[in-house]
C-alpha positions as CSV (number, residue, x, y, z in Angstrom):
1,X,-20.1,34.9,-7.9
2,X,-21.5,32.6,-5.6
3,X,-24.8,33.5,-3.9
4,X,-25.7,33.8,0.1
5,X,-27.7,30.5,0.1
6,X,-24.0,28.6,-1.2
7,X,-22.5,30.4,1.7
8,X,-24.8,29.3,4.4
9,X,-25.1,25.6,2.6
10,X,-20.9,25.2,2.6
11,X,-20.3,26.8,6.1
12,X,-22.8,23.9,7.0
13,X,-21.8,21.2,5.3
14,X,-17.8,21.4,4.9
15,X,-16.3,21.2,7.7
16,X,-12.8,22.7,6.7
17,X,-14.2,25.6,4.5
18,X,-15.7,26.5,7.9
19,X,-12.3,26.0,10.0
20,X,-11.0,28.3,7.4
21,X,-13.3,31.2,7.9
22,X,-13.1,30.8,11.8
23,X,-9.7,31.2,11.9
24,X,-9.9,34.7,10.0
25,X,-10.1,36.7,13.3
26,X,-10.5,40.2,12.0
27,X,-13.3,41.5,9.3
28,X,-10.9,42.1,6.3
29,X,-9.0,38.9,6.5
30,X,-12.3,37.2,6.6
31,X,-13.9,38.8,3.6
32,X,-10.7,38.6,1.8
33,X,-10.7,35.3,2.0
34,X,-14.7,34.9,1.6
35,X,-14.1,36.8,-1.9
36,X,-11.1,34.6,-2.9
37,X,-13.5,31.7,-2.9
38,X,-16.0,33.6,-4.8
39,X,-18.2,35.0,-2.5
40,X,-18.4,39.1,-2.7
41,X,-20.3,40.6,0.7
42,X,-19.3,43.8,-0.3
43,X,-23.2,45.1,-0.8
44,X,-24.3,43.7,2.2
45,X,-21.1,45.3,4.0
46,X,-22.6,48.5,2.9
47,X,-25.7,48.1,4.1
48,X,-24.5,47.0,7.4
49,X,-22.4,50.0,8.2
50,X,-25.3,52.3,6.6
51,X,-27.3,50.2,9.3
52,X,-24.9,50.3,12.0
53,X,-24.3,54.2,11.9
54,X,-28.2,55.0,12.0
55,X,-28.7,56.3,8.7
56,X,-31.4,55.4,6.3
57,X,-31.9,55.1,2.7
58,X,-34.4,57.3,1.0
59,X,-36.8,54.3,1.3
60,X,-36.0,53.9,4.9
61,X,-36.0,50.1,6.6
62,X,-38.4,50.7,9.6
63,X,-41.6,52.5,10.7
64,X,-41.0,56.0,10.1
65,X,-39.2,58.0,13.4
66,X,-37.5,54.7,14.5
67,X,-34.3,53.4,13.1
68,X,-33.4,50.7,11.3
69,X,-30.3,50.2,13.5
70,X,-29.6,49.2,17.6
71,X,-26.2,50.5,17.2
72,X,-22.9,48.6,18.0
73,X,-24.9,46.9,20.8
74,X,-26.7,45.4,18.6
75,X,-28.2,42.0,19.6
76,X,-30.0,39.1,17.6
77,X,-29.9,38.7,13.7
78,X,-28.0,42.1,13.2
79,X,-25.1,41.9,15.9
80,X,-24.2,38.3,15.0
81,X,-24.1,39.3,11.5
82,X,-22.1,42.3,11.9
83,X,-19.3,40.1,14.5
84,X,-19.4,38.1,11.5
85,X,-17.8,40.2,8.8
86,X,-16.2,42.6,11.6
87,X,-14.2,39.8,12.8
88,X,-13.7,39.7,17.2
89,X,-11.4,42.1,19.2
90,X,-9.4,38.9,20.9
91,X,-8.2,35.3,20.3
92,X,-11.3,33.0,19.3
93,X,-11.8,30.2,21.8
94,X,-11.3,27.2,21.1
95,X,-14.0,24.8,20.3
C-alpha cells in the first residue's frame, strides 16, 4: 500500500495521475480509483466522518468541551480535505 506522502508527491508531479483523480466527481469513484492504484484512504475516511459528525474518540482531538469538528461548513485544512474524498455536488469547472 502506498503511503500519503506518494500521494501528495504523484498528484504533484504527474500531471495525468492528477487529470485522472479530477475527473472522479463524486467520493466513491474517487477512492475507488485512489485504491485501484494502491492507495487505501479508508482509515482516514473514518476519521473524517467521526470528525465531521462531532463525535470524539475516547482520547478526544481538542481541548476538552470543544469539538474536534466545524461541521459540513467546515473551512481550511478539514473542509478541503473532506471535498476531496466526498467528491462536489456539480460539474467541475474547467481549468
Amino acid at each position: 500500500m502506498k503511503t500519503g506522502y506518494e500521494f501528495i508527491q504523484r498528484i504533484h508531479e504527474d500531471a495525468e495521475f492528477r487529470r485522472q483523480v479530477n475527473a472522479c466527481l463524486e467520493g466513491e469513484e474517487r477512492l475507488a480509483f485512489l485504491k485501484s492504484q494502491g492507495y487505501d484512504f479508508s482509515p482516514f475516511i473514518l476519521i473524517m466522518n467521526n470528525l465531521s459528525s462531532g463525535k470524539q474518540s475516547a482520547g478526544g482531538l481538542g481541548p476538552p468541551g470543544e469539538s474536534a469538528s466545524r461541521g459540513q461548513g467546515a473551512t481550511g485544512f478539514l473542509g478541503r480535505i473532506s471535498k476531496i474524498f466526498r467528491g462536489t455536488k456539480g460539474p467541475r469547472p474547467e481549468r
